[in-house]
Residue frames relative to the residue before (quaternion, step in Angstrom):
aa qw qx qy qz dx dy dz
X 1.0000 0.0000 0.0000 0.0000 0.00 0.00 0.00
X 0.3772 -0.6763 0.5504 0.3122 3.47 -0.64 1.23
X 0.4099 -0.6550 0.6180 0.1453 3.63 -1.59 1.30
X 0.7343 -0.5395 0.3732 0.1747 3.02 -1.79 1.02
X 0.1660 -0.8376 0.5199 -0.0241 3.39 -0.74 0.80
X 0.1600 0.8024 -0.5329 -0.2159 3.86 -0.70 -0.16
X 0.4286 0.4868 -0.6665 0.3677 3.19 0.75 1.72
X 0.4607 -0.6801 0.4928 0.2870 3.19 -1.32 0.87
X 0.6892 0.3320 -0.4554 0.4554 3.48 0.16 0.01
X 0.4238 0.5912 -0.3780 0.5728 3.89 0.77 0.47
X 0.7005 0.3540 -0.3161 0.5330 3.91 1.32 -1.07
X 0.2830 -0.6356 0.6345 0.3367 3.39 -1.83 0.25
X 0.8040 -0.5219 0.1079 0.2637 3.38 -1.28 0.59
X 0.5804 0.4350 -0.5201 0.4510 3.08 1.71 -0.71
X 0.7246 0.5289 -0.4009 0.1856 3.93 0.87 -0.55
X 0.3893 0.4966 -0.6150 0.4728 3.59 1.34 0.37
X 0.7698 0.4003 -0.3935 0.3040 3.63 0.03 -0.79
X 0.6311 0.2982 -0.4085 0.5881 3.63 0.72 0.39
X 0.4534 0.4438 -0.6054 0.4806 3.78 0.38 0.87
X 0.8692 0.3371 -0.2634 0.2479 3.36 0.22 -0.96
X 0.3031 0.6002 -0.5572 0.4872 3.45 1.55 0.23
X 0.6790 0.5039 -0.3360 0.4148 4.05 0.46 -0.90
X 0.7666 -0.0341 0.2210 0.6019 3.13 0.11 -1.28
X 0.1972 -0.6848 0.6939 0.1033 3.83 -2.20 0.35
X 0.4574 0.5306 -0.5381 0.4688 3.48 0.98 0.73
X 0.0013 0.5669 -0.8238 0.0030 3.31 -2.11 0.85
X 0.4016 -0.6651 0.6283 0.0406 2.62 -1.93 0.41
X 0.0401 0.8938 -0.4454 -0.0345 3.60 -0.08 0.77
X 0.2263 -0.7508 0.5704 0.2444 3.77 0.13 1.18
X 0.1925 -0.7103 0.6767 -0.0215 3.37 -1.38 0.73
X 0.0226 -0.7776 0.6153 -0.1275 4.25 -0.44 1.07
X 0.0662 0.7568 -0.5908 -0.2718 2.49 -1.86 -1.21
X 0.6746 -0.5730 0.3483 0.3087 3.12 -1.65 -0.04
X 0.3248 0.7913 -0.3472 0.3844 3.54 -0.17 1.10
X 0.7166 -0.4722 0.2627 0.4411 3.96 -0.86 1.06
X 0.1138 0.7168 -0.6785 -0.1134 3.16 -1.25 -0.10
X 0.6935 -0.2553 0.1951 0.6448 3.91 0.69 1.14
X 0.6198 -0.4621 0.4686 0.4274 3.23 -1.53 -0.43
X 0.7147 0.4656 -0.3420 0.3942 3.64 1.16 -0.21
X 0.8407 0.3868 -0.1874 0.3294 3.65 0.88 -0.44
X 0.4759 -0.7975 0.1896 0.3188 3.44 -0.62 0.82
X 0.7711 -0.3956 0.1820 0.4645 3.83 -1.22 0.52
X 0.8369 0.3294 -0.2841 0.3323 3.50 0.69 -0.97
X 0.3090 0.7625 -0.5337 0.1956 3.67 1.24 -0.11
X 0.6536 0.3859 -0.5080 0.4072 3.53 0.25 0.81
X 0.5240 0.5349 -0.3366 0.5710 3.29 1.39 -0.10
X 0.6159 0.6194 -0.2626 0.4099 3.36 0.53 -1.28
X 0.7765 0.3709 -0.1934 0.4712 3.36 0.31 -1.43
X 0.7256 0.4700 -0.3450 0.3655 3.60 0.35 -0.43
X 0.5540 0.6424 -0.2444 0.4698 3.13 1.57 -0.83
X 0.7737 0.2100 -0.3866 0.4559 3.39 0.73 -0.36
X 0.3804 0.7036 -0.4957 0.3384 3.29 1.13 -0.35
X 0.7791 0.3844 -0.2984 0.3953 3.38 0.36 -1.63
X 0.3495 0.7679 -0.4657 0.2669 3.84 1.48 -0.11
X 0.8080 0.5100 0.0318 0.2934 2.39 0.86 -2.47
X 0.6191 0.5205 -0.2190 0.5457 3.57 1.96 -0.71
X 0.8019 0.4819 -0.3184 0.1529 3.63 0.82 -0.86
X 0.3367 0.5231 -0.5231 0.5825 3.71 1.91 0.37
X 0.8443 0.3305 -0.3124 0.2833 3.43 -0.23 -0.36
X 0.5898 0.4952 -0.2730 0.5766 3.34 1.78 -0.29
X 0.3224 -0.6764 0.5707 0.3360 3.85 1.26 0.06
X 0.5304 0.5689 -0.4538 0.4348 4.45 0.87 0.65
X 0.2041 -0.5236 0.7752 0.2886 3.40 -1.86 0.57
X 0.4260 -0.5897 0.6858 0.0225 2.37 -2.44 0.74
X 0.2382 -0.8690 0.4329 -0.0255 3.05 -0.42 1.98
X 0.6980 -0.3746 0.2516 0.5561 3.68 -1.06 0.96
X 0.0851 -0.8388 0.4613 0.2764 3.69 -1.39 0.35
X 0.7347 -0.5339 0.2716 0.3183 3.25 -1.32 0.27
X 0.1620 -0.8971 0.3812 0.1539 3.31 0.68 1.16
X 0.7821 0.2092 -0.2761 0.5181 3.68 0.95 -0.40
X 0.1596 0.7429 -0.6459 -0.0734 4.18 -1.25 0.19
X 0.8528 -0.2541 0.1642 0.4257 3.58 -1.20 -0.55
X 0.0945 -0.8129 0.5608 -0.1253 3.25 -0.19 1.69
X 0.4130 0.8265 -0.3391 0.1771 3.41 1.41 -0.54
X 0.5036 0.6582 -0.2997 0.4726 3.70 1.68 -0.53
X 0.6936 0.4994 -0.1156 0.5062 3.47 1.66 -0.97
X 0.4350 0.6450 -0.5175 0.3563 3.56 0.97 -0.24
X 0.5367 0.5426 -0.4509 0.4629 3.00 -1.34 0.91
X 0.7755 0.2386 -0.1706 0.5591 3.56 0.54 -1.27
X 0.8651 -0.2632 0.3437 0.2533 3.43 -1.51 0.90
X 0.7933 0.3001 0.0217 0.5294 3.20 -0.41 -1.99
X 0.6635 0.5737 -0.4324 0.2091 4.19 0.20 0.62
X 0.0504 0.8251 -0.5594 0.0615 3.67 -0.24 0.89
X 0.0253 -0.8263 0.5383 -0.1641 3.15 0.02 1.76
X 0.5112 -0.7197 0.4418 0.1595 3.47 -1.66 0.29
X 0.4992 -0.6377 0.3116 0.4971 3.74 0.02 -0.34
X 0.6570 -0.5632 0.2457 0.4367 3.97 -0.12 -0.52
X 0.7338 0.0987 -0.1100 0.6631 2.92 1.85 -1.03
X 0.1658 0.6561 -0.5293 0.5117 3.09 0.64 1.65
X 0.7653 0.2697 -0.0254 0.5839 3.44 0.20 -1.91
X 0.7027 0.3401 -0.4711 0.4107 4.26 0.71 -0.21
X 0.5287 0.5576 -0.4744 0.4296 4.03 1.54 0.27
X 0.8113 0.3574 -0.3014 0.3509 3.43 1.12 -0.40
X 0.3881 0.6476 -0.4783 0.4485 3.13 1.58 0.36
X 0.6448 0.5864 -0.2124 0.4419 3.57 1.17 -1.41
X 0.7751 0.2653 -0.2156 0.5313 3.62 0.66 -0.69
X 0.6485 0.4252 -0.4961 0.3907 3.22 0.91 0.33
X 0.4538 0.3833 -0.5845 0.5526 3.69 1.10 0.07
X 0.6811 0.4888 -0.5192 0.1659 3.47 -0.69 -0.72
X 0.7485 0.5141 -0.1549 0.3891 3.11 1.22 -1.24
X 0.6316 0.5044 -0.2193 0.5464 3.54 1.81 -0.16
X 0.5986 0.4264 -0.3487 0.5816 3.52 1.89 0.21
X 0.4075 0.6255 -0.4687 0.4723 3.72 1.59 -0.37
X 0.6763 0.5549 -0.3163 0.3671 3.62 1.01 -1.49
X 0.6460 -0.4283 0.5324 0.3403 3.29 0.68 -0.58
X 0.6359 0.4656 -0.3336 0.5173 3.87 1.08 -0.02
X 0.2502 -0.8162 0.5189 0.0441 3.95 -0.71 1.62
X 0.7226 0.2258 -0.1587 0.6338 3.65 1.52 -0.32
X 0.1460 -0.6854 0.6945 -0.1632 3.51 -0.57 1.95
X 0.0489 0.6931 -0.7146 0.0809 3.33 -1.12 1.26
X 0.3278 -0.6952 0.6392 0.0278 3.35 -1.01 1.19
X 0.3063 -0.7906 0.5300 0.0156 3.66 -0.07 1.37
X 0.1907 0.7280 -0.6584 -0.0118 3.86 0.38 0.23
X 0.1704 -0.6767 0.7150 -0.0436 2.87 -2.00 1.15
X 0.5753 0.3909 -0.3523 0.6263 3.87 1.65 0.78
X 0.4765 -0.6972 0.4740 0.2493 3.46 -0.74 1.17
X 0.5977 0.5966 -0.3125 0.4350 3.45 0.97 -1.21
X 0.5575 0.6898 -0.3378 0.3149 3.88 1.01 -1.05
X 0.7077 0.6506 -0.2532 0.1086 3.70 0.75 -1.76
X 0.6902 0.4667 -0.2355 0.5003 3.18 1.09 -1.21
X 0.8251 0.3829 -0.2396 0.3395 3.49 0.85 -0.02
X 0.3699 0.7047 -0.2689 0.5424 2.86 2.22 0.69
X 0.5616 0.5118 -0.1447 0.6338 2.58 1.21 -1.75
X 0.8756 0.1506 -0.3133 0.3354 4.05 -0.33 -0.25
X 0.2805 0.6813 -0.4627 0.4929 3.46 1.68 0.67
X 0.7802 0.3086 -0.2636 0.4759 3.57 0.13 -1.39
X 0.3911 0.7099 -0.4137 0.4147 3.70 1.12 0.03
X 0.7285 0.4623 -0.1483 0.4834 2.92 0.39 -2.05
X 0.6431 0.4605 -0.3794 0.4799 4.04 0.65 -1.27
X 0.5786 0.5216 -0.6055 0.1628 4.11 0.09 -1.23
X 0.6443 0.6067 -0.2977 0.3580 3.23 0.26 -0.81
X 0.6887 0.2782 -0.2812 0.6077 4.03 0.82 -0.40
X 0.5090 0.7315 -0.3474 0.2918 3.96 1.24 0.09
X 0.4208 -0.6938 0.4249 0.4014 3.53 -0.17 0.61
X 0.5828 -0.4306 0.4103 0.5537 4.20 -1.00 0.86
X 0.9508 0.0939 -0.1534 0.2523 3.61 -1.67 0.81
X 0.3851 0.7469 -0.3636 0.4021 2.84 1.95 0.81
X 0.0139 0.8516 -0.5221 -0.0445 3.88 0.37 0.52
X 0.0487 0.6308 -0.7731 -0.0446 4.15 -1.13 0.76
X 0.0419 -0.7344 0.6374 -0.2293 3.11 -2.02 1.29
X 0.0758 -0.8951 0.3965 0.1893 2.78 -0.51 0.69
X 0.5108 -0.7478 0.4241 0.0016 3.69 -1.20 0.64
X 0.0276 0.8758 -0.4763 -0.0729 3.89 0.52 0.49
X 0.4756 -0.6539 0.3669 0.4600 3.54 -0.13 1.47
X 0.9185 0.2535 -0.1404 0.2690 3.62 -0.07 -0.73
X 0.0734 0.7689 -0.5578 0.3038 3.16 1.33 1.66
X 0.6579 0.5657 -0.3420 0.3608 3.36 0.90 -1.60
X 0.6297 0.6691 -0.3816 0.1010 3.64 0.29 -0.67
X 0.3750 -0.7679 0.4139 0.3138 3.49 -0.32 0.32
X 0.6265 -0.5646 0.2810 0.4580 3.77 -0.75 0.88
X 0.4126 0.6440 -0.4034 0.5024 4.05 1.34 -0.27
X 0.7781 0.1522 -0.2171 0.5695 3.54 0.19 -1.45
X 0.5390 0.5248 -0.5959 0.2810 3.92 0.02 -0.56
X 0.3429 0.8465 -0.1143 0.3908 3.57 1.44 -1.13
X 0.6245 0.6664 0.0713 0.4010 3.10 0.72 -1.69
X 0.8800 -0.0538 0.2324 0.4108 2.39 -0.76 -2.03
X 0.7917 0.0622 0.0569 0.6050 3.73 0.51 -1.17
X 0.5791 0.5600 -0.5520 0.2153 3.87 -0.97 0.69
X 0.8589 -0.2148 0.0739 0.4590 3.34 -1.03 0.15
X 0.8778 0.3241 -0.1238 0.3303 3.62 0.64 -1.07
X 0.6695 0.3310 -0.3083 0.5893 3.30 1.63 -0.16
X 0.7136 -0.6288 0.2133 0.2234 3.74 1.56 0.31
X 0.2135 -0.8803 0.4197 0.0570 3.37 0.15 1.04
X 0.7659 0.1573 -0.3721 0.5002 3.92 1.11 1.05
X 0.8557 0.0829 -0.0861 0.5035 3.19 -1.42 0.36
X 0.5088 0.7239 -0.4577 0.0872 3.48 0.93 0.82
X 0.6834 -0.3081 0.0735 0.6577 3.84 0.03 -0.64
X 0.5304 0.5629 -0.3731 0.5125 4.15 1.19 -0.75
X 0.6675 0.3477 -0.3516 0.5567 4.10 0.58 -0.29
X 0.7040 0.5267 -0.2714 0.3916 3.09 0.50 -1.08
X 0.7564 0.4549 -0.2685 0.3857 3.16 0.58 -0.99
X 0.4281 0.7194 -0.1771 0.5176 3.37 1.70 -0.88
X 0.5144 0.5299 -0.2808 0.6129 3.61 0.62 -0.98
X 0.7390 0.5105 -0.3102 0.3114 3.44 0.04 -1.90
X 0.8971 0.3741 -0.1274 0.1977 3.33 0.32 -1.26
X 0.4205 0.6665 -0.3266 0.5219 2.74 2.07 0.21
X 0.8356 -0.0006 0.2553 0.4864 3.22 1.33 -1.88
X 0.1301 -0.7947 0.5258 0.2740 3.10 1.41 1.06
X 0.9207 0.2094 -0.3185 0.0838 3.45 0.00 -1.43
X 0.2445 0.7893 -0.4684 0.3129 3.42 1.11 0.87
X 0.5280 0.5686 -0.2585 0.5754 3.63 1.89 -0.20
X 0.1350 -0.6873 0.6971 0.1530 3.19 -1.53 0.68
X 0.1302 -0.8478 0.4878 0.1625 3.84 0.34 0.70
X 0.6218 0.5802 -0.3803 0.3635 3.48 1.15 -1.10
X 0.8780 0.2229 -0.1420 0.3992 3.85 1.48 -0.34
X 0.1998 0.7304 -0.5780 0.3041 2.32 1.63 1.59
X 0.2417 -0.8118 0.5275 0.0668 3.41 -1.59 0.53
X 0.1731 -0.7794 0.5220 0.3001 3.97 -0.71 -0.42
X 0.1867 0.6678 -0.7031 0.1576 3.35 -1.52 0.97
X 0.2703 -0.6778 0.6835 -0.0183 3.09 -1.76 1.33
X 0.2747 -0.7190 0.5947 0.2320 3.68 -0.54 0.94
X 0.5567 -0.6768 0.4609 0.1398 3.00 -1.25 1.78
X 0.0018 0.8454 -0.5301 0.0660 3.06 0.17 1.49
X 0.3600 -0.7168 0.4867 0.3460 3.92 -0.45 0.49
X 0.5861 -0.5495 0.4541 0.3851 3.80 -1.53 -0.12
X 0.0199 0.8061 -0.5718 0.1510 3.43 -0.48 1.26
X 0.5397 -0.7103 0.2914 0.3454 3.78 -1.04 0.97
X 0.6338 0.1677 -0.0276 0.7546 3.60 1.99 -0.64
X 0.2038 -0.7346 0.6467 -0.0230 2.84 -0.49 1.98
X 0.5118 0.5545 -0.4994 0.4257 4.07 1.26 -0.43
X 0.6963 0.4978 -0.2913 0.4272 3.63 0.29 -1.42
X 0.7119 0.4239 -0.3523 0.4351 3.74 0.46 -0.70
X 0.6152 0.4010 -0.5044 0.4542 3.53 0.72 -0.83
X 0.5863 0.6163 -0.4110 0.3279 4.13 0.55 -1.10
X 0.6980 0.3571 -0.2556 0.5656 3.72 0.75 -0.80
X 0.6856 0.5253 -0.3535 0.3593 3.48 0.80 -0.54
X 0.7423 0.4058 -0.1470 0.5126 3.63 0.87 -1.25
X 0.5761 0.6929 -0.1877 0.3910 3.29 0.59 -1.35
X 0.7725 0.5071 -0.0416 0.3798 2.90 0.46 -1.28
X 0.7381 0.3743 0.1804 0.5316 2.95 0.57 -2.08
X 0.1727 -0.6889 0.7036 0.0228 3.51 -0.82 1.77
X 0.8440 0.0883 -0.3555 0.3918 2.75 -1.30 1.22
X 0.0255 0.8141 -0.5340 0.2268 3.84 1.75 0.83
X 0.7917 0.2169 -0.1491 0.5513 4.12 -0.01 -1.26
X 0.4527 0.5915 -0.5490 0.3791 4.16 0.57 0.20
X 0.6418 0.6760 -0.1190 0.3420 2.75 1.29 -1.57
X 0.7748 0.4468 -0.0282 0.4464 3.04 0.77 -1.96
X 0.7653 0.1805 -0.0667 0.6142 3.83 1.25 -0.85
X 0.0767 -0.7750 0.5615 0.2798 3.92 -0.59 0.97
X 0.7539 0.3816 -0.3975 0.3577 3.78 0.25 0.94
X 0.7116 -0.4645 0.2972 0.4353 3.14 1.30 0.35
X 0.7978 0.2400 -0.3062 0.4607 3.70 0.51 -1.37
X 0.0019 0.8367 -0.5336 -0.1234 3.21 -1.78 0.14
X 0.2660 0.4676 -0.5541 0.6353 3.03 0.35 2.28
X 0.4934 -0.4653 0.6050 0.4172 3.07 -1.88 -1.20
X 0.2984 -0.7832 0.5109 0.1911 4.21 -0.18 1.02
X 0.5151 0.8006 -0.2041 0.2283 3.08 1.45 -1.68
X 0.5583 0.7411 -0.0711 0.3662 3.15 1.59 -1.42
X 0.7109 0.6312 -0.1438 0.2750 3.08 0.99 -1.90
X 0.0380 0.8385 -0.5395 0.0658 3.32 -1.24 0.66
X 0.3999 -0.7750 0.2746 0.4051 3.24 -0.96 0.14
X 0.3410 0.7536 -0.3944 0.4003 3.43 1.40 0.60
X 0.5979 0.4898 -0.2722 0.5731 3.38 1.53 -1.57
X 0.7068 0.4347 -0.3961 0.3932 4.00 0.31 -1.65
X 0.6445 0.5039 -0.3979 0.4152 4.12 1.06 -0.38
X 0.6305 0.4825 -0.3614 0.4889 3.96 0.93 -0.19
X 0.7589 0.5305 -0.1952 0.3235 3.20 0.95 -1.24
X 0.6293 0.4736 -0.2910 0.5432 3.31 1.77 -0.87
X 0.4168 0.6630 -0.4057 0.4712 3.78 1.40 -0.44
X 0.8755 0.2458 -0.2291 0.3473 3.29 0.20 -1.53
X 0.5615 0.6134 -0.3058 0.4636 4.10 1.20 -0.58
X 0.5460 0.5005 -0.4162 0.5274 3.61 1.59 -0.74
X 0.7250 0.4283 -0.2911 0.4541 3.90 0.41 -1.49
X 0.7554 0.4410 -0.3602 0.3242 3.66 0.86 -0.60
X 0.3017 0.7365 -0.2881 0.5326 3.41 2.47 0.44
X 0.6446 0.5491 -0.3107 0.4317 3.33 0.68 -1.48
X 0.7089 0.5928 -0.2065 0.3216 2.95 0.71 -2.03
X 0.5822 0.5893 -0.2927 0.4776 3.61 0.92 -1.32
X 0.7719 0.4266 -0.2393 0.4061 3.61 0.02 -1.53
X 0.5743 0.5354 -0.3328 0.5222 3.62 1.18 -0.62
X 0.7530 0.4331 -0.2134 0.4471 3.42 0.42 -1.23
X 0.5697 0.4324 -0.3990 0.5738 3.78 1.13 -0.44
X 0.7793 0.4080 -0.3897 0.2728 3.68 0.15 -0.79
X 0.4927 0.6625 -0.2657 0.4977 3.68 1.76 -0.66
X 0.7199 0.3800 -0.2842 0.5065 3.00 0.55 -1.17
X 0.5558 0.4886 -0.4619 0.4888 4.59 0.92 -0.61
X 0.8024 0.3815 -0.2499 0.3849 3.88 0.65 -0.96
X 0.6184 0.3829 -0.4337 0.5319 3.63 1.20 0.78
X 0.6475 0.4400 -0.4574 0.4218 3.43 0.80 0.69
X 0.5209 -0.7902 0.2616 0.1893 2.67 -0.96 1.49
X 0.6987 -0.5140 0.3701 0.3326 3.94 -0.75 1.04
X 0.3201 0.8283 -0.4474 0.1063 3.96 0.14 1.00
């Protein structure tokens, strides 16, 4: 007997159609292709969301649809390991892939993004789609590690312990796939970032903007300490970004059903 699954491309058709009598939520990790230091591998933005959305969708009552393996890498040009899309390239397939996952019969389309560079054009993808969406059909997107609290952000991924290829990706990677790591070349670097009064706003004009913005800013790619990484840490860290998922999708869906109906 063929064993239960809650990836949808893993389901045959009569089983999408007996998911959605249950439930109309998916989950759609969203990455890309792109450095991770000299020790981690191109897809670890794919990677990581992907199990995340594993680990959230029994508890999110959601399948987890194929993911977007490639999005806005442009910040990374420059390094070797980057295979990137255009902007409105990757916000038509964000758009036609909600449309085409509410054709299925799914009303709540979350877009898992596991590449900072991705959001703002997620976010104005599912914009652009509401309009081809069937009435009470809602896509959004959802960065795995919104949920975190300033304690774990702290931790694992913010300004001071680094927000690529550091030990909380890295380690992540690990615990899916230790051997998908190269630890012996893992390394540490902080882009030499001066004191400024809004370090958010500068990085936005800085990266954003600017292709090749972190080529620039990091000559190996990582920016944290990788060296660190383990698979003990990548097991605490996916634990806590998965529950701080849950939280998010709850808190987005409360917060759609107290607004009033206009």
């Amino acid at each position: 007997m063929k064993p239960p699954t809650v990836f949808l491309g893993e389901m045959t058709n009569p089983e999408v159609e007996a998911f959605l009598q249950r439930s109309q939520t998916v989950i759609v990790p969203v990455g890309s292709v792109e450095q991770h230091g000299p020790h981690g591998p191109l897809a670890t933005d794919t990677i990581v969301p992907t199990e995340v959305a594993r680990r959230a969708a029994p508890r999110a009552n959601a399948a987890v649809a194929p993911a977007v393996n490639y999005g806005l890498s442009y910040p990374h040009v420059g390094f070797t390991g980057v295979a990137h899309i255009r902007i409105p390239t990757f916000m038509a397939l964000i758009e036609d892939i909600a449309v085409t996952l509410a054709e299925m019969g799914f009303r709540r389309i979350a877009f898992l993004n596991g590449h900072y560079d991705n959001t703002y054009a997620i976010a104005y993808a599912c914009a652009a789609a509401a309009p081809r969406l069937p009435k009470g059909t809602r896509a959004f997107p959802v960065n795995y590690w919104d949920g975190m609290t300033p304690d774990q952000a702290a931790e694992f991924f913010d300004q001071a312990n680094g927000l690529h290829a550091n030990a909380a990706e890295t380690s992540a990677v690990m615990a899916v796939d230790a051997d998908l790591v190269d630890l012996e070349a893992a390394n540490q670097e902080m882009p030499p970032f001066p004191e400024v009064t809004n370090q958010a706003a500068v990085h936005t004009a800085f990266f954003f903007s600017s292709p090749g913005s972190v080529y620039r800013a990091t000559r190996s790619g990582t920016w944290g300490d990788g060296r660190k990484s383990s698979v003990e840490f990548g097991e605490r860290y996916l634990q806590v970004v998965t529950d701080a998922t849950v939280r998010s999708l709850d808190d987005i869906a409360r917060t759609e059903a107290a607004m009033p109906d206009r």
